[in-house]
C-alpha positions in Angstrom: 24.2 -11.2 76.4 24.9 -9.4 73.3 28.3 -8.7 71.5 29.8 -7.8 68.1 29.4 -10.5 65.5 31.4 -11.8 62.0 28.5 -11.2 59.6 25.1 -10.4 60.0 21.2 -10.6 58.6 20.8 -8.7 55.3 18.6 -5.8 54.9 15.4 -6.8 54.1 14.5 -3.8 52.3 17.7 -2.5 50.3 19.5 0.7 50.9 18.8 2.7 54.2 18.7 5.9 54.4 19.4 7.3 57.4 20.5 11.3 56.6 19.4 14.0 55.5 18.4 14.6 51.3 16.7 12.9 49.0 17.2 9.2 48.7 19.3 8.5 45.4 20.9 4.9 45.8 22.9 4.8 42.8 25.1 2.1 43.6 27.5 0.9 40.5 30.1 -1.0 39.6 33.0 -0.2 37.4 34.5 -2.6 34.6 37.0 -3.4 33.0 38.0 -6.0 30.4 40.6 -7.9 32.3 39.3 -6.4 35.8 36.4 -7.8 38.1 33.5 -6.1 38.5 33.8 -3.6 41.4 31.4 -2.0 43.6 32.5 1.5 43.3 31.7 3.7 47.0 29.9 1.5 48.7 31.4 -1.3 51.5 28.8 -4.0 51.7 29.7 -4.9 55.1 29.3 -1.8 56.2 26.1 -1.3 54.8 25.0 -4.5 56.8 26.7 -3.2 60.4 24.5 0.5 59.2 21.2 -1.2 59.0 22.1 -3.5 62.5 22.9 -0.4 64.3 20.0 1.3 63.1 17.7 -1.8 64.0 18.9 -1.8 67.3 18.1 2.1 67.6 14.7 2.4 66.2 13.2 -1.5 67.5 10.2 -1.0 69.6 9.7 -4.7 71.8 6.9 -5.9 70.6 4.2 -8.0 72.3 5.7 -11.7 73.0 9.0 -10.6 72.7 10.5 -11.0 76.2 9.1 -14.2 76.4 11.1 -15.3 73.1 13.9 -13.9 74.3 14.0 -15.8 77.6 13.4 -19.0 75.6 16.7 -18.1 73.3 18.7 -17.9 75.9 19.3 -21.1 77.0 22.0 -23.1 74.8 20.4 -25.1 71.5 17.2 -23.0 71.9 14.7 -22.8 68.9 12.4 -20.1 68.4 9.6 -20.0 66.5 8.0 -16.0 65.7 4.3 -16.1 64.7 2.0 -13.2 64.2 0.3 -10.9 61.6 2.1 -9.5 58.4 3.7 -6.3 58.7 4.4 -6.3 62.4 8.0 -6.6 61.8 8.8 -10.6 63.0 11.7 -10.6 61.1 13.1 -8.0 62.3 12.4 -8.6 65.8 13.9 -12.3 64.7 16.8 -10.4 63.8 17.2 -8.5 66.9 16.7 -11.7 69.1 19.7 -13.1 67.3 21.7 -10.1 68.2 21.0 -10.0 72.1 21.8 -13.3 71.9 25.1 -13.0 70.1 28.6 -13.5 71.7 32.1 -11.9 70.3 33.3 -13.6 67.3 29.4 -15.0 66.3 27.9 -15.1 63.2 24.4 -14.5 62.1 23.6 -16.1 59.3 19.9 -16.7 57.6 19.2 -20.5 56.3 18.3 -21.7 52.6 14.8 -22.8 52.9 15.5 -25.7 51.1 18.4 -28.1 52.1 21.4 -28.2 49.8 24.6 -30.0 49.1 26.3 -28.4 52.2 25.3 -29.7 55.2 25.3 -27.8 58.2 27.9 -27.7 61.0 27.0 -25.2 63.6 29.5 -24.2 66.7 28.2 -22.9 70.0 28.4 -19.4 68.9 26.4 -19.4 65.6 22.9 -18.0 65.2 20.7 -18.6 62.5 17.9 -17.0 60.9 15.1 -18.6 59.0 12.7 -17.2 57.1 9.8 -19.2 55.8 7.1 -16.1 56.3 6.7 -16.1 52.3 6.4 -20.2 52.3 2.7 -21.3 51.0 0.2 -24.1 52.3 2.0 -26.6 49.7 5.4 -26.3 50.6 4.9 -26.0 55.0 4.9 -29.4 54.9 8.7 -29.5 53.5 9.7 -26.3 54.7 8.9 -27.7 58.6 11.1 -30.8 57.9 14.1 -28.9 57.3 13.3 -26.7 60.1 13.2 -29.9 62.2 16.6 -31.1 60.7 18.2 -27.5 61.4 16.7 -27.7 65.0 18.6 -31.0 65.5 21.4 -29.9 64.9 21.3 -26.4 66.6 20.0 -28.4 69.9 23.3 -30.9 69.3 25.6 -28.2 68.8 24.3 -25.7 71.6 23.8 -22.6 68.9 20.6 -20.8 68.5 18.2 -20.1 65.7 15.1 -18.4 65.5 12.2 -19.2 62.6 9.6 -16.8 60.9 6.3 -18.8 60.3 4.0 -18.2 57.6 1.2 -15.9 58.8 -2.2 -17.8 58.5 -0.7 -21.7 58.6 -0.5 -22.0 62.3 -3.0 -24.8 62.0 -0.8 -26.4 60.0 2.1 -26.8 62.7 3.6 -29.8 63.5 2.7 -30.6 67.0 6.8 -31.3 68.2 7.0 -27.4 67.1 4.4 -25.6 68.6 6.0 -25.5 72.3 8.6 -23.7 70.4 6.1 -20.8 68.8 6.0 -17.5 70.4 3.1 -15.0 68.9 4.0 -11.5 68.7 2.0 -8.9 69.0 2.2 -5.3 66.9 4.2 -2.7 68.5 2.8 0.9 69.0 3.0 2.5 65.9 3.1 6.0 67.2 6.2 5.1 69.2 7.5 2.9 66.3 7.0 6.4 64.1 8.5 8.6 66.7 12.0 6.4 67.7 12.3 6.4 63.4 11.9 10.2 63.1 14.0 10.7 66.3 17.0 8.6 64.9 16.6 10.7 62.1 17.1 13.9 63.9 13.6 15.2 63.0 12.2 17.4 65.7 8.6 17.4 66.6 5.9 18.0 69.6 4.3 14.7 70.0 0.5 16.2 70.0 1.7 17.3 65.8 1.5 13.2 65.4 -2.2 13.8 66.3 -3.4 15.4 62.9 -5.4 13.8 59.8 -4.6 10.8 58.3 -1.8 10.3 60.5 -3.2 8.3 63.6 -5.3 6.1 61.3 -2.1 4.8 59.7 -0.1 4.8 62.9 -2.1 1.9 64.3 -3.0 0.1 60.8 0.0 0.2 58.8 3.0 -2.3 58.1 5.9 -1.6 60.3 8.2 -1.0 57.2 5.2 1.6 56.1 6.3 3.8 59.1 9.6 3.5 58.5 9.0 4.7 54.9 7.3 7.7 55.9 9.7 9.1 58.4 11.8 8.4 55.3 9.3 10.7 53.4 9.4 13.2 56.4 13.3 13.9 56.2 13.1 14.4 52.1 10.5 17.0 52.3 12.6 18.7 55.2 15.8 18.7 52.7 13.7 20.1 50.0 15.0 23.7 49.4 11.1 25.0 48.8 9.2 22.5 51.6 9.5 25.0 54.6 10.7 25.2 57.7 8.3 24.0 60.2 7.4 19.7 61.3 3.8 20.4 59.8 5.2 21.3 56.4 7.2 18.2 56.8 4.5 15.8 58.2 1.5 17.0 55.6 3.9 16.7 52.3 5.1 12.6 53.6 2.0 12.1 54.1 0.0 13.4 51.4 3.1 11.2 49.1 2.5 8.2 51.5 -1.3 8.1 51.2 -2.9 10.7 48.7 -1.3 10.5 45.5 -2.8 7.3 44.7 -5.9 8.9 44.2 -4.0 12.1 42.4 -2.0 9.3 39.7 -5.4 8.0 38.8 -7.2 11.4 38.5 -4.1 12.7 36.3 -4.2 9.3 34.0 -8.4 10.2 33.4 -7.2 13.3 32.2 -4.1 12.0 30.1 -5.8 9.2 28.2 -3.5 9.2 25.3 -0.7 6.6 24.8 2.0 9.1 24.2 1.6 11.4 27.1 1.2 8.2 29.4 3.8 6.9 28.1 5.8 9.7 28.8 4.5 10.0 32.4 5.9 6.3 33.2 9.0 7.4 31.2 9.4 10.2 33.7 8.8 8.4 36.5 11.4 5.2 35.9 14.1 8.3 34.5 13.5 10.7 37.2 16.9 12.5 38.0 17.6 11.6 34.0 18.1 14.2 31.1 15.2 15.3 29.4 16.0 14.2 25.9 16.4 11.1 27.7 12.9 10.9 29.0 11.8 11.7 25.9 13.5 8.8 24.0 12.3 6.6 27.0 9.1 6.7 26.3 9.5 6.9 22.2 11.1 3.1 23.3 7.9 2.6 25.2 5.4 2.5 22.7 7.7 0.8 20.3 7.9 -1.9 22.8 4.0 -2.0 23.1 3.9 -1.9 19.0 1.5 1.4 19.5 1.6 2.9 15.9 3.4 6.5 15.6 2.0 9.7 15.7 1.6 11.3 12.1 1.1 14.5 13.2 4.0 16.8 12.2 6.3 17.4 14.5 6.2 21.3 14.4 2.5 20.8 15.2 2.6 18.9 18.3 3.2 20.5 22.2 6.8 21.0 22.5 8.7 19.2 25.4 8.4 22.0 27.1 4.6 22.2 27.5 4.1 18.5 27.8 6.5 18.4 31.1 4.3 21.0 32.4 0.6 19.2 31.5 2.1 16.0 33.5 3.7 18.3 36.5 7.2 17.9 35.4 10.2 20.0 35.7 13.1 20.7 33.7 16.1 21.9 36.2 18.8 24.3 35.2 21.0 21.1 34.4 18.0 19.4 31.9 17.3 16.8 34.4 13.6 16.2 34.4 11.8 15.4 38.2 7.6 15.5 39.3 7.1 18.5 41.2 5.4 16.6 44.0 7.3 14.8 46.4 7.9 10.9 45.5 5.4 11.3 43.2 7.5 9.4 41.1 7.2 5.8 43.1 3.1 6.8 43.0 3.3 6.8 39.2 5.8 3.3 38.9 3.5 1.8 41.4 0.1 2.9 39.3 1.6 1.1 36.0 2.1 -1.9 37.6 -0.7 -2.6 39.7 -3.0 -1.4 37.1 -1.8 -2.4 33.9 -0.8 -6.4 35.0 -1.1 -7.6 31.2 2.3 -5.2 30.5 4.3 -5.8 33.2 5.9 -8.5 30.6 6.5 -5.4 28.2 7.5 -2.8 30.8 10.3 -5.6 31.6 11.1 -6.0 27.8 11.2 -2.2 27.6 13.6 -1.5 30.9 15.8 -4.0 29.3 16.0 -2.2 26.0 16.1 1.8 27.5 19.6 0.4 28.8 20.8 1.0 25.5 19.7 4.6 25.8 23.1 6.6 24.3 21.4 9.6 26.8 21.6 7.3 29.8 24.7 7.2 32.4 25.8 4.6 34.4 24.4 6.2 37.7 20.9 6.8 35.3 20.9 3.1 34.6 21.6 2.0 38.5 18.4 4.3 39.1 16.6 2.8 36.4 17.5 -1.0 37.5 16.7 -0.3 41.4 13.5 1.3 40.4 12.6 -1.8 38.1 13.3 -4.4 40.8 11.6 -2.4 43.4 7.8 -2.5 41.4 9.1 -6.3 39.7 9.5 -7.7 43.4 6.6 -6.1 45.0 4.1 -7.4 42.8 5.4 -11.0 43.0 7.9 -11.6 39.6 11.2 -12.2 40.5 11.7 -14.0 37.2 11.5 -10.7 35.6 14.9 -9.9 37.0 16.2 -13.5 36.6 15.5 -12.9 32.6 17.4 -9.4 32.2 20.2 -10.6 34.0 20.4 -13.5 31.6 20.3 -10.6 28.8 22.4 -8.3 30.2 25.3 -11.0 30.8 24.1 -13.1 26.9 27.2 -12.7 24.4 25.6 -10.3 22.6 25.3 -7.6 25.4 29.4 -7.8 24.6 29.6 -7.0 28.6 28.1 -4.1 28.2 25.8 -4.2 31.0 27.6 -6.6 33.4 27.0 -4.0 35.4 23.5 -3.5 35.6 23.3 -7.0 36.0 24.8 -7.3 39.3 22.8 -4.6 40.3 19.9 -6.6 39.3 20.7 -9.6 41.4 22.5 -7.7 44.8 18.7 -6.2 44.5 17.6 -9.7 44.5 19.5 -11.2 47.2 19.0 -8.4 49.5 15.0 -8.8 49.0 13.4 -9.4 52.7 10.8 -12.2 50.8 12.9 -13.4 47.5 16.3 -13.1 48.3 16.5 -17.2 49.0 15.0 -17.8 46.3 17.5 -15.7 44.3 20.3 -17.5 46.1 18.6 -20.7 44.9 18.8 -19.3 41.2 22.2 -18.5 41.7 23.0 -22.0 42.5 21.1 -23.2 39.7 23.1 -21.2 37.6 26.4 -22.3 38.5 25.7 -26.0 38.7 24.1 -25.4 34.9 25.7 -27.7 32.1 26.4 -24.1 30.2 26.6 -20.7 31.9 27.4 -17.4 29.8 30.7 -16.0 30.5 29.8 -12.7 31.6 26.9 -14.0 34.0 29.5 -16.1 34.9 31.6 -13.3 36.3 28.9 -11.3 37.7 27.7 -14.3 39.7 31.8 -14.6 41.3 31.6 -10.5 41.8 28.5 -10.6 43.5 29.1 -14.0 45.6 32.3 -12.5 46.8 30.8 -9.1 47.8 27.4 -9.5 48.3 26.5 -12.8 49.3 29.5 -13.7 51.4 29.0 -10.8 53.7 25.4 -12.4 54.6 25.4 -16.0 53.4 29.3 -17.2 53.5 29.0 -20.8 53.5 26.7 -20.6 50.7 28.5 -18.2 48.7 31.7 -20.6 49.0 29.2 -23.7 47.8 28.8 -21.2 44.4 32.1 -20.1 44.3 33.3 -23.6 44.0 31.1 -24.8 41.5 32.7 -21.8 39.8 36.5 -22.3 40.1 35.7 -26.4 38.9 33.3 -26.6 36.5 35.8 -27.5 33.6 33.4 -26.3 30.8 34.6 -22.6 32.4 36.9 -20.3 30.5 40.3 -20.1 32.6 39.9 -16.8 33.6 36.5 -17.6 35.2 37.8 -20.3 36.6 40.6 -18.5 38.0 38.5 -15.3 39.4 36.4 -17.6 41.3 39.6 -19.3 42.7 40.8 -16.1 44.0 37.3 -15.1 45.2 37.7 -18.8 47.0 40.4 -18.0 48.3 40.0 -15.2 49.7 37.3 -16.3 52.0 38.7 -19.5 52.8 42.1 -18.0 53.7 40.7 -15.7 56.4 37.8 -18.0 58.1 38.8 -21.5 59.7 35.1 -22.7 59.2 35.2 -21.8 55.8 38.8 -23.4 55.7 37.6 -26.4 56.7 34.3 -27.0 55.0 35.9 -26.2 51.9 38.8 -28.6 52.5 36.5 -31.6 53.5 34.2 -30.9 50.0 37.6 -30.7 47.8 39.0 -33.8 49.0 37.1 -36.5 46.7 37.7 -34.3 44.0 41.2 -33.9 44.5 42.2 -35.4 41.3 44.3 -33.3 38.4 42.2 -33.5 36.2 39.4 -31.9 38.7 40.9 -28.7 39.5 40.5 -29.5 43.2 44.4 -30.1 43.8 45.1 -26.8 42.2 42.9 -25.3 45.2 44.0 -27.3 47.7 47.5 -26.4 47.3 46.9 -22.8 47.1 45.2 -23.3 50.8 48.6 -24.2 52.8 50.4 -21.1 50.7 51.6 -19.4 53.8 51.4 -15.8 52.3 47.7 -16.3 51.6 46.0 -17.3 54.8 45.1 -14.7 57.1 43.8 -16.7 60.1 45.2 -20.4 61.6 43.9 -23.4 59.4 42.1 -26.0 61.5 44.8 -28.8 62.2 43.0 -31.9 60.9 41.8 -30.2 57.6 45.2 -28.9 57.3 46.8 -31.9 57.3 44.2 -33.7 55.4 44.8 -31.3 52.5 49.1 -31.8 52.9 48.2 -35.7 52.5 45.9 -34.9 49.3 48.7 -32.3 47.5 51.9 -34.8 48.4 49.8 -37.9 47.0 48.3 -35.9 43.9 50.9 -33.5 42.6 54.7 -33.8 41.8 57.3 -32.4 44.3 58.2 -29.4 42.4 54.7 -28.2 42.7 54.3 -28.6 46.6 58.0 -27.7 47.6 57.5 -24.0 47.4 55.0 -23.8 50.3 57.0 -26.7 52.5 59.9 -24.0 52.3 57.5 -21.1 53.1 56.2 -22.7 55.8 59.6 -23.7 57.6 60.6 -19.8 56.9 57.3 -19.0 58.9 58.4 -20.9 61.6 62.0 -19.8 61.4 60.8 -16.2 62.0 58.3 -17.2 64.9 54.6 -16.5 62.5 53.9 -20.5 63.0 54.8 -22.8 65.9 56.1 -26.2 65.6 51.9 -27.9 64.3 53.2 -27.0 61.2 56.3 -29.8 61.5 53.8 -31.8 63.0 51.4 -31.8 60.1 54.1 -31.9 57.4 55.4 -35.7 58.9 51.1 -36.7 59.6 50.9 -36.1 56.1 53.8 -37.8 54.8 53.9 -40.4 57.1 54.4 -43.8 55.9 55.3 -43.4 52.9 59.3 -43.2 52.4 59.2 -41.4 49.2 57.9 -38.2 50.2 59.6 -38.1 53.3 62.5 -38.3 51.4 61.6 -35.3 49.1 60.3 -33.4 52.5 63.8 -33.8 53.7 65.7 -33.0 50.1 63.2 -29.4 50.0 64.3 -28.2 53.7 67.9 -29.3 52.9 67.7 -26.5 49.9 65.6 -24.0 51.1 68.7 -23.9 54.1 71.5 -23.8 51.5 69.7 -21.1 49.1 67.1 -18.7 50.2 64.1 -19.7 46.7 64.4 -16.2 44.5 60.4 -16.2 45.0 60.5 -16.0 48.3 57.8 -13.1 49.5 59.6 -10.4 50.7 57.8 -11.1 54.4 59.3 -14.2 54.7 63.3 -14.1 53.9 65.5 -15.2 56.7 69.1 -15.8 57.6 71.4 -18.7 56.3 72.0 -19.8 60.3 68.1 -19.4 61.1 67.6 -21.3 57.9 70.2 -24.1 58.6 68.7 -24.2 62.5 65.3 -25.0 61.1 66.3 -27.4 58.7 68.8 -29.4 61.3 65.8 -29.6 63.6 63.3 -30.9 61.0 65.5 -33.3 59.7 66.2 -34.8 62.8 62.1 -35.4 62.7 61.9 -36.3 59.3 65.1 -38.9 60.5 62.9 -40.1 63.2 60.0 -40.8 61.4 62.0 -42.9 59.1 63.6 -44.9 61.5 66.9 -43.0 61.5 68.4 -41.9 64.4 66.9 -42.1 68.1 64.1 -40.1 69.7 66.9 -38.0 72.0 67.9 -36.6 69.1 64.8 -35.2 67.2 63.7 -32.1 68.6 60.4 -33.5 70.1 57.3 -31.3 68.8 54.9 -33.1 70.7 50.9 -32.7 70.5 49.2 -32.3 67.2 48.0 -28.7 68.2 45.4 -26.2 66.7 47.0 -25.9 63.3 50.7 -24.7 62.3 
């Protein structure tokens, strides 16, 4: 079965890009002093439902996989995906979740380590988790929360499907093994082709059949081949590349495979600190302006304390000549780019694997080139993707964690808010760190003291990023948000809203967030304040579930004063005067009141006034007629009457059942 579902798996590698052109993800956000941050162009969900569709185009079955997808099929199943690195597990994990999806599911990936929230899956739900990344020392762990998610999956009749470390199969616990599946690597060659065809790249199949190119068709990483038919489509769309598939194939290739070797000849030659420094400056500011580069690396060797040139300046190669020694160009427009294609990455990935004792100082310096007056906010998203890209790969995801502190410290003066919520979307969309960079976040928000600004890139980026992915999570941060009282109030109110938003438009959400504000709904907790906003009418955008709905009624009636709660009693009876609610909502109203005479009281004094006089803050939307009003009232009294021990049960209006919510 397969169908269209609520959220789904991140992409594990970032941006895709699927057209034609060079690939320039320059994603950023806007700001404003008294305005969230806002990604500007890009919808994240979108960008999820792209890479999905694209999955589903270019996957290749590979070996094992039919016989994991007959085992998903039954309700409660748990999979288990073994096999070799780079043979795509997780994204044949991801694909197995799909097929197995039903309208209205969700796909959602699993913290490797349990947190506050416990789960509470439905029939429909599918879960990814990922513990390929997870070392010898922590399997242990890491398989007893996969047994206490496979618990409850089996209980609830949902299905999830597990990534195992590649190498620990030893180390499985025996109750799991029935549940392992090994896959087996795909053709490459057909992998390559169904990439290049979905890319709209022509070819004969016997051109695959040349050099270099069938070696690294059966060896290479999945996500390798996927690159290079990445690589294949940018030297088509180069204007001076030719016209014909070999042109194409030989340039990817020869940027895939050959200019390692070339970066390392051109450094023998270049042994000088300033024209290497100038070389990485190129490469991490390519696309940039050329006085830009220049001052780049001038930061560079600050930043490695390499003592200045004394040579006057008049006697040294002009910028000019130096582009042209390191095989850089100076377009019409002063931006500076290599010559050779993606020779760029080659460089960034030649200074980090070879120089590991400055990856500290590259950090340092990236955090300091931000400052750059030369550098514009699309430079800066290039220079932060490019960062995270070489950061991630070679294993230092607290590199990113520490600029993002920087960026968002008081001293930035929210200057570079957003860079840093382009440092952590990078982060959180990272195939092998992005749970731990949801742990972080969760660390941050439940710290004693969190900066204001990281404060309000973490709400941003829950709300957009990680709620399109990770919902239930990003709700758990969003709440420690809105309640930490140490906040500033309009933190505390942006998370609210962001809250809100999600709550008010899924009933899981809804209710999971109802059931955690409950023994904190105290005044002095902020929880009330929440709760309350939930039964606003106006707000809510899907059904609340019944019992949490009346659950939070019972919470706001005991907690706040009348005046507070009134409002939304009277928008709720207009809702069901013009037919948007049935009578649950009448139902829940008396639940929650029940018993206690006061509030019943005050239930019937608010729907007494809200039928003599329309409130002057009524939403537009719901307004309604003095008769419709006084109909309402007459009936809800008669309950209200009822429930009191007034009157007799021929005269109330008899909304019987409970219902599925107002």
């Amino acid at each position: 079965m397969s169908g269209t579902c609520d959220t789904s798996i991140s992409d594990p590698q970032g941006p895709v890009h699927s057209g034609g052109g060079d690939q320039n993800n320059t994603y950023y956000y806007s700001i404003g002093l008294r305005e969230p941050l806002v990604r500007t162009g890009v919808d994240r969900l979108e960008i999820v439902r792209e890479h999905r569709r694209r999955l589903a185009k270019c996957f290749i079955w590979p070996g094992g996989y039919a016989r994991a997808a007959d085992l998903l099929g039954r309700p409660g199943a748990v999979v288990l995906l073994e096999g070799r690195p780079g043979i795509g597990r997780r994204s044949a994990a991801t694909m197995l979740l799909m097929e197995a999806s039903v309208p209205g599911s969700r796909i959602e990936e699993l913290p490797t380590v349990r947190e506050e929230e416990p789960l509470d899956p439905s029939p429909d739900d599918r879960y990814l988790l990922d513990l390929s990344s997870i070392g010898d020392s922590d399997y242990p762990a890491a398989q007893r929360t996969l047994t206490s998610y496979r618990a409850l999956v089996e209980e609830s009749g949902a299905r999830l499907v597990a990534v195992t470390p590649s190498g620990l199969e030893w180390m499985l616990d025996a109750e799991l093994a029935p549940l392992a599946v090994h896959l087996e690597r795909p053709s490459g060659r057909a992998i390559f082709s169904r990439h290049l065809r979905v890319r709209g790249v022509r070819f004969q199949y016997e051109q695959l059949d040349h050099g270099d190119l069938p070696h690294l068709l059966e060896t290479a990483p999945i996500r390798e081949l996927d690159r290079l038919a990445g690589l294949v489509v940018q030297a088509r769309d180069r204007a001076d590349r030719g016209t014909s598939f070999e042109h194409w194939r030989d340039d990817a290739l020869a940027a895939a495979t050959n200019w390692t070797q070339q970066v390392a000849g051109d450094l023998r030659q270049h042994r000088g600190a300033q024209e290497r420094a100038l070389m990485l400056a190129a490469s991490m500011t390519s696309g940039g302006p050329a006085d830009t580069v220049l001052s780049a690396a001038h930061s560079l060797l600050g930043v490695l304390g390499h003592p200045q040139d004394e040579t006057p300046r008049l006697a040294r190669a002009g910028l000019g000549e130096q582009f042209e020694e390191l095989s850089l160009v100076r377009e019409d427009d002063g931006r500076v780019r290599f010559v050779r294609l993606a020779y760029d990455d080659a460089v960034r990935r030649h200074f980090w694997e070879n120089f590991p004792e400055l990856r500290a100082d590259f950090r340092d310096w990236v955090g300091e080139c931000m400052r750059l007056p030369g550098l514009g906010a699309e430079d800066r998203a290039r220079l932060v993707t490019r960062f995270a890209e070489q950061a991630l790969r070679t294993d230092r995801p607290e590199d990113l964690h520490l600029l993002i502190e920087k960026w968002t410290h008081p001293s930035a003066e929210g200057r570079l808010r957003a860079e840093a919520a382009a440092a952590l979307e990078l982060g959180l969309s990272h195939e092998r760190y992005g749970s731990r960079f949801r742990s972080h976040v969760y660390q941050w928000v439940t710290t004693a003291r969190i900066a204001p600004d990281l404060a309000r890139v973490l709400t941003v980026v829950c709300r957009q990023v990680m709620a399109v992915t990770h919902p239930e999570q990003a709700v758990v941060r969003l709440r420690h948000l809105a309640l930490r009282q140490e906040n500033p109030e309009d933190i505390k109110a942006a998370a609210r809203s962001a809250l809100l938003q999600l709550a008010c438009g899924n009933r899981r959400l809804y209710g999971r967030l109802v059931r955690r504000l409950l023994p904190r709904a105290r005044p002095a907790d902020g929880g009330l304040e929440v709760l309350l906003a939930l039964l606003d009418p106006a707000e809510l955008r899907v059904p609340p579930p019944w019992q949490a709905f009346v659950l939070a009624w019972r919470a706001v009636m005991a907690g706040k004063p009348a005046r507070a709660w009134s409002p939304s009693v009277q928008r709720w009876l207009a809702a069901l005067t013009l037919q948007r609610a049935g009578d649950g909502v009448l139902n829940a109203l008396l639940l929650a009141a029940y018993g206690d005479r006061d509030l019943l009281n005050q239930l019937y004094v608010t729907t007494r006034d809200w039928a003599e006089s329309e409130p002057a803050d009524m939403p537009e939307g719901l307004r309604t007629q003095r008769d419709d009003r006084l109909r309402t009232a007459d009936r809800f009294c008669r309950e209200i009457d009822l429930a009191q021990g007034v009157g007799d049960l021929a005269s109330a209006s008899g909304a019987q059942g409970t219902g599925e919510g107002p």
